[in-house]
N, C-alpha and C positions, 0 to 999 in steps of 0.2 A: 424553537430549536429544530434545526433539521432532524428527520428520522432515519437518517443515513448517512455516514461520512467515507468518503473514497480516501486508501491511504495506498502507499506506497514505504516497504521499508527497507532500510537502506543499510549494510554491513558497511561502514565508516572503516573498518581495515582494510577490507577486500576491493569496495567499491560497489558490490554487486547486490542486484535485489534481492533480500529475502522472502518477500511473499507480498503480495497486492490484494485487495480488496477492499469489501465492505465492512462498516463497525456498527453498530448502533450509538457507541456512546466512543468521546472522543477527550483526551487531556491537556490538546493540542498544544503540550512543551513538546512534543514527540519523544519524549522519555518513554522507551516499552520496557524497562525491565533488565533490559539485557545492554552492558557498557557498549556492546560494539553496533547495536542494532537502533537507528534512527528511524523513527516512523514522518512520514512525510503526505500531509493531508493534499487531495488538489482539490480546487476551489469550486468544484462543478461534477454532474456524471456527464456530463458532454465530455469533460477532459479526461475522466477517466477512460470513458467507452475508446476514445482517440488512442490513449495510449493503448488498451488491451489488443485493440487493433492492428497495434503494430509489430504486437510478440507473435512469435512464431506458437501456432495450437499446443503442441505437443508442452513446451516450453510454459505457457501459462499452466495448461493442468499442472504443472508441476511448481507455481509459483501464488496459484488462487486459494485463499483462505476466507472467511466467512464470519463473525465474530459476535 
């Protein structure tokens, strides 16, 4: 098993990201808990570092979580 899984989660009413990052453990239905919040694994850190890449700084501080 991996020792780190990249997510992305997704507010399903808004459309908009809730927070990014690392887990150590993963349940991957992407049920978190919360009805409106999808968590959405990518399949690699090549694809994550790619997309972190693409957010604007200020904008991930405000979106990176840790878990």
């Amino acid at each position: 098993m991996p020792d780190a899984y990249y997510f992305v989660d997704v507010n399903t009413t808004t459309l908009e990201i809730g927070a990014i990052g690392v887990t150590a453990a993963a349940n991957h239905s992407g049920d978190s808990g919360d009805d409106d919040i999808h968590r959405i694994f990518l399949p690699s850190e090549g694809q994550y570092n790619k997309l972190i890449a693409k957010i604007a700084p200020a904008r991930l501080a405000d979106l990176s979580v840790s878990s």
